[in-house]
C-alpha positions as CSV (number, residue, x, y, z in Angstrom):
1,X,35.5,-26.2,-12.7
2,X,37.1,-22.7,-13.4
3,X,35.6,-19.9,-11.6
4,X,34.8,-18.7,-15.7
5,X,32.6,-21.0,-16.4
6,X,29.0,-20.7,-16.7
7,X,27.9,-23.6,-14.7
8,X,30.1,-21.6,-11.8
9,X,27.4,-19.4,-11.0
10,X,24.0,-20.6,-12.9
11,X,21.7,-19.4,-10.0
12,X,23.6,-15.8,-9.7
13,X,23.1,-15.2,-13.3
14,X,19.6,-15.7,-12.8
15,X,19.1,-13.2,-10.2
16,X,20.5,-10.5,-13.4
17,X,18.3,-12.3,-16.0
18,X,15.4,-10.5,-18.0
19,X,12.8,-11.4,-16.7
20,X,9.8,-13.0,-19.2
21,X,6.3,-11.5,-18.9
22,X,4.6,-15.0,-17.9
23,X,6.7,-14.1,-14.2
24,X,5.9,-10.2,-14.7
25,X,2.3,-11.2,-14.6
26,X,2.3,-13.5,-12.0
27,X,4.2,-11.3,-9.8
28,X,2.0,-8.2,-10.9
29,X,-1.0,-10.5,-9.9
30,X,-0.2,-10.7,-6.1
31,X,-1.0,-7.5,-5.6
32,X,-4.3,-7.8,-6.8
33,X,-5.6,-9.0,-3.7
34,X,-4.7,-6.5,-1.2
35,X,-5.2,-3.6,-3.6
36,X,-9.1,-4.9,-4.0
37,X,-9.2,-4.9,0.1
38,X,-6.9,-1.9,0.7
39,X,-8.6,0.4,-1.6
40,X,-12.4,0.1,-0.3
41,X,-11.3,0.2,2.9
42,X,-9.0,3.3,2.3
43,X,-11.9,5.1,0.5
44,X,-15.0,3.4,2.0
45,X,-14.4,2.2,5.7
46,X,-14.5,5.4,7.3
47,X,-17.7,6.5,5.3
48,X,-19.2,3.0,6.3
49,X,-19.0,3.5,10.0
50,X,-20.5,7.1,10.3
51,X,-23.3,6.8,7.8
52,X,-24.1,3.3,7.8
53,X,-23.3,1.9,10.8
54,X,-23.7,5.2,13.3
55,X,-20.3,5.0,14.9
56,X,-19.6,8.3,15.8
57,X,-16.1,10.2,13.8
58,X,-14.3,10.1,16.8
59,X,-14.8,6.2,17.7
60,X,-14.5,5.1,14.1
61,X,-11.0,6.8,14.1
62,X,-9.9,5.0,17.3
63,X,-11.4,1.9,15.6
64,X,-8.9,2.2,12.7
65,X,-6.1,4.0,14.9
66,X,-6.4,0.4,16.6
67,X,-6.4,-1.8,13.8
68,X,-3.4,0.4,12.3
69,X,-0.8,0.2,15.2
70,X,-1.3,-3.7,15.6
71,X,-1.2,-4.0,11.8
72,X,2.4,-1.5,12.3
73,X,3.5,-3.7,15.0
74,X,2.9,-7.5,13.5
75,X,4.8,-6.0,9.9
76,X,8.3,-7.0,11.7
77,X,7.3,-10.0,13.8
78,X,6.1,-11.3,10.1
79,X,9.0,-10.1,8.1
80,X,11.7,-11.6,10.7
81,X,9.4,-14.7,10.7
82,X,9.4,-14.9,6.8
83,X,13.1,-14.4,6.6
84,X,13.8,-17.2,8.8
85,X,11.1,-19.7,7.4
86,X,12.7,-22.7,5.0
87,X,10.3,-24.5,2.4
88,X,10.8,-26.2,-0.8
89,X,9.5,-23.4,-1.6
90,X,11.5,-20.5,-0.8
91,X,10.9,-17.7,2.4
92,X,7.8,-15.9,1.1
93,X,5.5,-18.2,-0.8
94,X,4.2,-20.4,2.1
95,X,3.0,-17.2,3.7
96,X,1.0,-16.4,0.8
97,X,-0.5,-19.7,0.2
98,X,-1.8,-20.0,3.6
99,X,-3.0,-16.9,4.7
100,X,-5.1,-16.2,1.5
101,X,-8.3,-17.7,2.7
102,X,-8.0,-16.3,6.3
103,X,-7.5,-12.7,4.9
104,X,-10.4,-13.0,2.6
105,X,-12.5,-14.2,5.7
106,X,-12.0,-11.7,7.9
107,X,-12.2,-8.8,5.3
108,X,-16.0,-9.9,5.0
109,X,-16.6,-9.6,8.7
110,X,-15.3,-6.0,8.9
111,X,-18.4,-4.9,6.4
112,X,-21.2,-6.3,8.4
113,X,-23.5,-4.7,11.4
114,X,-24.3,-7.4,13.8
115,X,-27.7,-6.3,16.2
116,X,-26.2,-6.7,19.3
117,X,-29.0,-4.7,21.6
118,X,-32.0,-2.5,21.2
119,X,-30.3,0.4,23.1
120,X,-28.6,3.0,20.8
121,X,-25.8,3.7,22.8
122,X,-25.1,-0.1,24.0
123,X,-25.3,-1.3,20.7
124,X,-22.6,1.4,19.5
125,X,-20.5,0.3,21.9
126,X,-20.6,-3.1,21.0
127,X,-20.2,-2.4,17.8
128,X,-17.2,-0.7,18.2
129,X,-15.8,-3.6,20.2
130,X,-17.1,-5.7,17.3
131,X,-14.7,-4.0,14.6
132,X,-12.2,-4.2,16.7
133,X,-11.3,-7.1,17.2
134,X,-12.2,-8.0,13.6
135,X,-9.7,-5.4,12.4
136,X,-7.2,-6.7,14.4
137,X,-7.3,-10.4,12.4
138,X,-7.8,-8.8,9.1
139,X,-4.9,-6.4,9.8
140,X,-3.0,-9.5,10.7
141,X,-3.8,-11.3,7.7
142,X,-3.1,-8.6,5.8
143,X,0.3,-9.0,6.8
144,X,0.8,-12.5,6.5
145,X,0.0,-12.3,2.6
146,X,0.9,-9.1,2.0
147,X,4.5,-8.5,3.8
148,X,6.2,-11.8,2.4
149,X,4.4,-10.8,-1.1
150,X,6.9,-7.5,-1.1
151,X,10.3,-9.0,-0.1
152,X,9.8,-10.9,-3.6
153,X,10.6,-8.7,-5.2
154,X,14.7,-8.3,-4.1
155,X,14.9,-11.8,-4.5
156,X,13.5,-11.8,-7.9
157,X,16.0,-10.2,-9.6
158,X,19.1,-8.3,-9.0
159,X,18.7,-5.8,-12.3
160,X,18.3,-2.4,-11.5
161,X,15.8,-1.7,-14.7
162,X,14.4,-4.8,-14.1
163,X,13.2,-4.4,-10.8
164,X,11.4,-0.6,-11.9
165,X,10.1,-2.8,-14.6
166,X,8.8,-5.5,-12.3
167,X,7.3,-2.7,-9.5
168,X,5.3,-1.3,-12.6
169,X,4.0,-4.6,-13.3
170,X,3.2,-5.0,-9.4
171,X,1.7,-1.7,-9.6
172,X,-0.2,-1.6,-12.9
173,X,-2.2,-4.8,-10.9
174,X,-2.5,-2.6,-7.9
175,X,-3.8,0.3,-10.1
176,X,-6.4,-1.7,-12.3
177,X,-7.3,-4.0,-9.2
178,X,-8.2,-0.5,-7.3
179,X,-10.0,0.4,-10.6
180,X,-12.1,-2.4,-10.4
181,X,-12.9,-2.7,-7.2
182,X,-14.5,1.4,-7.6
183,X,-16.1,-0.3,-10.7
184,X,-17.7,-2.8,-8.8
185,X,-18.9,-0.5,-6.0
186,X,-20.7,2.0,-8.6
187,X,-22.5,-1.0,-10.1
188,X,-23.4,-2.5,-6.7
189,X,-24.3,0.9,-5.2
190,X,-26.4,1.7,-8.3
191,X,-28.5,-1.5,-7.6
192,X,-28.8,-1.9,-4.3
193,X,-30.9,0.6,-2.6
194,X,-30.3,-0.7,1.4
195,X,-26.3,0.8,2.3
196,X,-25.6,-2.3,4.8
197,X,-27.0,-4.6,1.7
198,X,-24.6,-2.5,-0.4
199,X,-21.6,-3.2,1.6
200,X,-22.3,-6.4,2.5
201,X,-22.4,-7.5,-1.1
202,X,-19.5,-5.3,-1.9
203,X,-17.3,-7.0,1.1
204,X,-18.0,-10.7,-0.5
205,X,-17.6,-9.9,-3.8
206,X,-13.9,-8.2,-3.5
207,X,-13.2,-10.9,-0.3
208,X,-13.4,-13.7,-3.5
209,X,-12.0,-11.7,-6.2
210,X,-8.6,-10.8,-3.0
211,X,-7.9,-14.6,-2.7
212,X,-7.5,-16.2,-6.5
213,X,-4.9,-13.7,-7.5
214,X,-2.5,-14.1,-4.8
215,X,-2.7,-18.5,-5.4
216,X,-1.9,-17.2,-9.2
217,X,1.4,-15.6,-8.0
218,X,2.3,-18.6,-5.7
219,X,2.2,-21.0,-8.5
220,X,3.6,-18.3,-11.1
221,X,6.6,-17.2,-9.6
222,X,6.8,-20.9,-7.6
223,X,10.0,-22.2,-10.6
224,X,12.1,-19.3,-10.4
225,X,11.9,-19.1,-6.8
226,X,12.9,-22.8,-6.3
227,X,15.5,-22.5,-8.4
228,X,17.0,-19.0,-7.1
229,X,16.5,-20.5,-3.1
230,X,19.4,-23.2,-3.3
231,X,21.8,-20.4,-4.2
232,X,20.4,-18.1,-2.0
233,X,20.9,-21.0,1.2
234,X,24.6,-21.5,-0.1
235,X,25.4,-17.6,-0.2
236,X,23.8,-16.5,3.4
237,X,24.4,-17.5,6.2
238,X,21.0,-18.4,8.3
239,X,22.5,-17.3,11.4
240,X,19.7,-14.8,12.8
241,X,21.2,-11.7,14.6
242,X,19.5,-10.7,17.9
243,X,16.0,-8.5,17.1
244,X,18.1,-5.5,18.7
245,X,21.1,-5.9,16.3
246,X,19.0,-6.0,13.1
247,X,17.1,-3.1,14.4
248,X,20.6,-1.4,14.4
249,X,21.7,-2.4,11.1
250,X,18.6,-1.5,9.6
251,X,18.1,2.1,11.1
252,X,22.3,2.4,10.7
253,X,21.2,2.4,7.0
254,X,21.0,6.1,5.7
255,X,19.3,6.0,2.6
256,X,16.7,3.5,3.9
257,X,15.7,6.2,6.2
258,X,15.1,8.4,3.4
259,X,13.4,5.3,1.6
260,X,11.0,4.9,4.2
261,X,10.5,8.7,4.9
262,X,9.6,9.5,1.4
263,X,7.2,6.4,1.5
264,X,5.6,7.7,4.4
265,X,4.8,11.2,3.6
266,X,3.7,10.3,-0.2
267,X,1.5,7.3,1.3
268,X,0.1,9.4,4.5
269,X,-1.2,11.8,1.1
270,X,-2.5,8.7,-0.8
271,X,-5.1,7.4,2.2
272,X,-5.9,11.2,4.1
273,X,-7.2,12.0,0.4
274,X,-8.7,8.9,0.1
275,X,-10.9,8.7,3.4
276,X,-11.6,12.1,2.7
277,X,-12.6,12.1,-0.8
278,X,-16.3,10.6,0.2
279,X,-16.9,13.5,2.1
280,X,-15.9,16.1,0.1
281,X,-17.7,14.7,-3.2
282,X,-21.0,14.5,-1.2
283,X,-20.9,17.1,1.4
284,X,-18.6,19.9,-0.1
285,X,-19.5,19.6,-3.6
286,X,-22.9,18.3,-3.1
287,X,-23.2,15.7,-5.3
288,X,-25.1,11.7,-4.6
289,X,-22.8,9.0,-3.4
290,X,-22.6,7.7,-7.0
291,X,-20.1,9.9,-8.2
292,X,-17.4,9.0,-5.5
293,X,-16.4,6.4,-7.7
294,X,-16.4,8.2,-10.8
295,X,-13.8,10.8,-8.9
296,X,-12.0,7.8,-7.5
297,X,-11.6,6.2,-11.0
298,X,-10.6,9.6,-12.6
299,X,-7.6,9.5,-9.8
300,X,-6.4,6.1,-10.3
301,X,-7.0,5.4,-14.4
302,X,-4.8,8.1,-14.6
303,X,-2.4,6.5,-12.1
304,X,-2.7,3.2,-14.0
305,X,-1.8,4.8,-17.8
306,X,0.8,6.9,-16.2
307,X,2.7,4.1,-14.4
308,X,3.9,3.0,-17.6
309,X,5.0,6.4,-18.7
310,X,7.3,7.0,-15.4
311,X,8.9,3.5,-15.9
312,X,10.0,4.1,-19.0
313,X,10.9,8.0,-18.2
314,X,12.6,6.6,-14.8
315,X,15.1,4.4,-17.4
316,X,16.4,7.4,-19.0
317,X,16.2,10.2,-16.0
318,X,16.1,8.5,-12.6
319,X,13.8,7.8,-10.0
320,X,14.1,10.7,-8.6
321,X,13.5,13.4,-11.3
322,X,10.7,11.4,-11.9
323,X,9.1,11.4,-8.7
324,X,9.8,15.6,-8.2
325,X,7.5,15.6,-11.8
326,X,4.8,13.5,-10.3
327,X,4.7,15.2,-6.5
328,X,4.7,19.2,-8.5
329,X,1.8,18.2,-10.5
330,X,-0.3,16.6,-7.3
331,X,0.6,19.6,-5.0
332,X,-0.9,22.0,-7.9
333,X,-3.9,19.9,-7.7
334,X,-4.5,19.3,-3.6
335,X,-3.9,23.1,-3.4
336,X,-7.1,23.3,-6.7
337,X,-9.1,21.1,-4.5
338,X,-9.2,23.4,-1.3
339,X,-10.5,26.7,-3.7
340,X,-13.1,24.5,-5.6
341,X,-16.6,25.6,-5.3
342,X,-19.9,23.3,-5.6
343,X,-20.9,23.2,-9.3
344,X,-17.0,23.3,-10.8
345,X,-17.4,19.8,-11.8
346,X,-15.2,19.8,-15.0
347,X,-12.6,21.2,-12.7
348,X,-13.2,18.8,-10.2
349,X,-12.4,16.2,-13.1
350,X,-9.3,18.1,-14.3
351,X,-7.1,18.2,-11.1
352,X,-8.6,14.6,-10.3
353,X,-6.4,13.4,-13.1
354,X,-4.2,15.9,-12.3
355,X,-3.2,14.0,-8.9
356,X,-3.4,10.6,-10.7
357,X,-0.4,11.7,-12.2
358,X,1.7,12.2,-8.9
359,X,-0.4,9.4,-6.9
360,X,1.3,6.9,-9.9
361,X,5.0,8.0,-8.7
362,X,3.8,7.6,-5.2
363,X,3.1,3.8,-6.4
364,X,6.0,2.9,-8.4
365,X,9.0,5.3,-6.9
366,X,9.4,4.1,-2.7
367,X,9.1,0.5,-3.7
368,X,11.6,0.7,-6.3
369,X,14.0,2.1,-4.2
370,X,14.1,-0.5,-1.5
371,X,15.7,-3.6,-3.1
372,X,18.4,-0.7,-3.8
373,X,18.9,-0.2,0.1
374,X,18.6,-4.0,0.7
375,X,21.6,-4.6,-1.5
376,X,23.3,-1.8,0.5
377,X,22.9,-3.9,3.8
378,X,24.1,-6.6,1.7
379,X,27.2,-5.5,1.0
380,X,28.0,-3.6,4.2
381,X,27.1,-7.4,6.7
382,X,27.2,-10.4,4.1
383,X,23.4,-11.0,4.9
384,X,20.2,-10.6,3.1
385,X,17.1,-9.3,5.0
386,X,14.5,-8.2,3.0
387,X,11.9,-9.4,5.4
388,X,13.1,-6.4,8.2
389,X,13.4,-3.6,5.9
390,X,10.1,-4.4,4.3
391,X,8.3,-5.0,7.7
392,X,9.7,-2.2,9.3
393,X,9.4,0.5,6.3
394,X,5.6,-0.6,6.8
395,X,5.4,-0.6,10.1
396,X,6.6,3.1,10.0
397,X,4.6,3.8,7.6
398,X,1.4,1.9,9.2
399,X,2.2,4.2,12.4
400,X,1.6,7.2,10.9
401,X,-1.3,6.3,8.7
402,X,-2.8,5.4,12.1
403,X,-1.8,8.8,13.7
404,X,-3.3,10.3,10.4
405,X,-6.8,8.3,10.3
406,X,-7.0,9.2,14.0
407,X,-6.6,13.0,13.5
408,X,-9.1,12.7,10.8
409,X,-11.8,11.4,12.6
410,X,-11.0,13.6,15.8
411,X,-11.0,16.9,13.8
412,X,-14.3,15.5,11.9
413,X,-15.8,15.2,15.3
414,X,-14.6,18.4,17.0
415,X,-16.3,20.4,13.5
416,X,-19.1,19.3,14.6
417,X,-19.7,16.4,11.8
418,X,-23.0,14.8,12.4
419,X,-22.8,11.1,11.8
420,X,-26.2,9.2,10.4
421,X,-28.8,7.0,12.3
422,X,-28.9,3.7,10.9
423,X,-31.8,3.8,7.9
424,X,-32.0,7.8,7.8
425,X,-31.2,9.9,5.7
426,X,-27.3,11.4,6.2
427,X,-28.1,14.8,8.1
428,X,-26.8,18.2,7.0
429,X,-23.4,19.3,7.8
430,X,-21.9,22.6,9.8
431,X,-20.1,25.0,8.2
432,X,-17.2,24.4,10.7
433,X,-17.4,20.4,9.4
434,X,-17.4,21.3,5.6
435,X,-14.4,23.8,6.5
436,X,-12.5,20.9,8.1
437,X,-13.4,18.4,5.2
438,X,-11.6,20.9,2.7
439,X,-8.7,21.6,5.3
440,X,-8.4,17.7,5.3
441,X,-8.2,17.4,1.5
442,X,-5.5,20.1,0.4
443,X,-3.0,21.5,3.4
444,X,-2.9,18.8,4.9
445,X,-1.3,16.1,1.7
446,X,0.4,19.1,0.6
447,X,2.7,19.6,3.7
448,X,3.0,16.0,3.1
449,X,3.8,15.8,-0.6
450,X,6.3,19.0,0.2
451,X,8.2,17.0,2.8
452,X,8.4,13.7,0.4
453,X,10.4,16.0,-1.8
454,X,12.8,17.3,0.7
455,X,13.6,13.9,1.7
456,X,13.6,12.5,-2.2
457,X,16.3,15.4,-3.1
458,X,18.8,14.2,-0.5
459,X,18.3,10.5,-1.4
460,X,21.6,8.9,-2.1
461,X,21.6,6.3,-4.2
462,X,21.4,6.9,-7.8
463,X,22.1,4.8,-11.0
464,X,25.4,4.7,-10.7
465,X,25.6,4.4,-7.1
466,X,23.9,1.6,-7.4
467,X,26.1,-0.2,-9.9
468,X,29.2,0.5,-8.0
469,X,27.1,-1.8,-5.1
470,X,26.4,-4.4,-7.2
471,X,30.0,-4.5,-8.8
472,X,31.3,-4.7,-5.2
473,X,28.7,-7.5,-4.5
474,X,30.5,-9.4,-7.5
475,X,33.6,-9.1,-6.8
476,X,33.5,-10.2,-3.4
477,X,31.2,-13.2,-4.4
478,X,34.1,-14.3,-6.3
479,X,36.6,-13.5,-3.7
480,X,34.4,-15.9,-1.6
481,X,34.8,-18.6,-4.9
């Protein structure tokens, strides 16, 4: 057979293929799951343990400092793990079929508020103990589903539009399953008067709704995977390199540095707003706790329509003029939110949907530039290893959400924040706290946001950059013919 023919490389053409929207969907659908989880917690979790379950600021941020750091550090045991795990089924998709039920589990547990004593200040303690631990296995669980779920998406396709196109999809999911899951807690918070019957009920109903999407992606994207993974075994070698060595390769690699940096910065804005938003909605602008998801829905509809919009903008300018458009108009807006006054509520509304517009880049631009950087690697050592660059873009990226959720909860503290007694009313707030709740919610993302756009300027691999690669990548496959 003549290194022309089709049947030569019937796998490889694959991995260039258009890809048909029944896979899209599928795909898309995996991220359902950890968005439903991701987003109450990121908006909710904080809230949850100073007025509902009377942890103090400073203990609830060493709660989910905790939960962070083990979450950073099991991203590359898992991603190692997953590139060196062989199944019928390809690297990734076992992970996702068995951790499911586990991560649903154990996201339930983190909502409730077991009575361990009668004493305030032994059952606080216990209670901190309590969350701990549960973190820890929902963090890790998290992983298991979530980390394999990523690294799909290199070995999906090798198509440099396709892959933007595929992230929206992934995305758009993300978006509307965040959405949702706001949706959801307005409705239950609107009929459930008790707070720890709210979030109880919340925490089951998204724990189900996390699980059934992510066994929709396993058996969607199941065909094309088994029929990419014999080509993918006779390509690479499965020689492992030391843990040491890959760390060097993968921090040797220049623009994944920048990759990862960007991510961080743009992501570190995401959640700080996001844990803060509660606060500021109900104690800055003075409004009930049922218009935190109608703020939180302004954000991320806007997101959702606009993801669309910078895919197909991306196609014809580049990633990266498209995420400079996206991080200008959410600095304008953080920098709004720090100068608005109680009563401003169309305002409010305005630059809400104002940062939904840079918070959809923050999505779609990071992840599309990884598989770029993989392919990189590729080239330069003959091996594929999505599974270390994803774990450890996370696991940078976990470490300094961490840090971040840490501060916040420290600085809450030091204002002077005054977290509720289980079944009273939420007390009053300082001046000094409300001052710290708006420092919190602009200067703070915008150095952020500022620094994700240093970083995104000197980012090296453009379009064309990025065929050169894959040209390279072809010729030497048939070198290797």
């Amino acid at each position: 057979m003549s290194e022309s023919s089709p049947e030569a490389y019937p796998a490889k053409s694959q991995l260039s293929e258009k890809l048909n929207l029944k896979t899209k969907l599928a795909y898309g659908a995996g991220d359902l799951g950890p968005a439903f989880t991701a987003n109450i917690t990121a908006f909710f979790l904080l809230v949850f343990f100073t007025n509902v379950a009377g942890i103090s600021p400073g203990l609830a941020g060493t709660i989910l400092l905790i939960g962070k750091i083990w979450d950073a550090i099991n991203d590359p045991i898992v991603g190692v793990l997953s590139d060196r795990t062989t199944s019928r089924w390809g690297r990734r998709l076992p992970w996702l079929f068995w951790g499911a039920i586990p991560f649903g589990f154990f996201y339930v547990l983190q909502w409730v508020i077991p009575q361990f004593s009668t004493d305030p200040t032994a059952q606080r303690w216990s209670l901190f103990w309590y969350y701990v631990i549960i973190s820890i296995f929902m963090n890790a669980f998290y992983t298991v589903v979530n980390l394999p779920y990523t690294a799909l998406t290199a070995e999906i396709t090798q198509d440099y539009n396709e892959r933007t196109s595929l992230t929206s999809f992934r995305f758009a999911f993300s978006i509307g399953g965040s959405i949702l899951s706001v949706v959801l807690a307005q409705i239950v918070f609107a009929s459930i008067p008790d707070p720890r019957q709210q979030y109880f009920v919340l925490a089951i109903a998204i724990g189900i709704l996390a699980v059934s999407p992510l066994y929709w992606c396993v058996w969607g994207v199941r065909d094309r995977v088994i029929a990419l993974e014999a080509h993918r075994r006779d390509r690479y070698s499965e020689e492992s390199l030391p843990y040491l060595q890959q760390l060097k390769i993968v921090f040797s690699n220049r623009p994944f540095l920048y990759v990862i940096g960007i991510y961080l910065f743009s992501w570190l804005s995401v959640q700080v707003t996001a844990a803060i938003i509660p606060y500021f909605v109900v104690n800055v602008m003075g409004l009930s706790d049922t218009a935190v998801p109608t703020v939180i829905i302004a954000v991320q509809g806007t997101a959702l329509l606009m993801l669309f919009v910078w895919s197909y903008i991306s196609e014809r300018i580049g990633k990266k003029a498209v995420y400079f458009m996206g991080m200008s108009l959410w600095i304008i807006a953080q920098i709004g939110l720090f100068f608005l006054q109680p009563g401003q509520l169309t305002l409010m509304y305005v630059l809400a949907v104002m940062a939904g517009f840079g918070v959809s880049t923050a999505y779609l631009v990071p992840w599309s530039m990884m598989p770029d950087v993989i392919e990189l690697d590729e080239l330069r050592t003959g091996q594929r290893r999505e599974g270390i660059f994803y774990g450890f873009m996370v696991l940078l990226q976990k470490f300094g959400l961490a840090f971040g959720l840490f501060l916040l909860g420290v600085i809450l503290e030091w204002s002077g924040f005054q977290e509720s007694v289980p079944g009273q009313a939420i007390p009053i707030q300082p001046e000094s706290a409300l001052q710290a709740i708006r420092f919190a919610i602009a200067p703070v993302p915008t150095l952020c946001l500022i620094l994700g756009l240093v970083l995104a300027y000197f980012y090296p691999i453009t379009r064309e950059v990025h065929a050169q690669i894959l040209l390279q990548l072809k010729e030497r496959d048939r070198g290797n013919s």
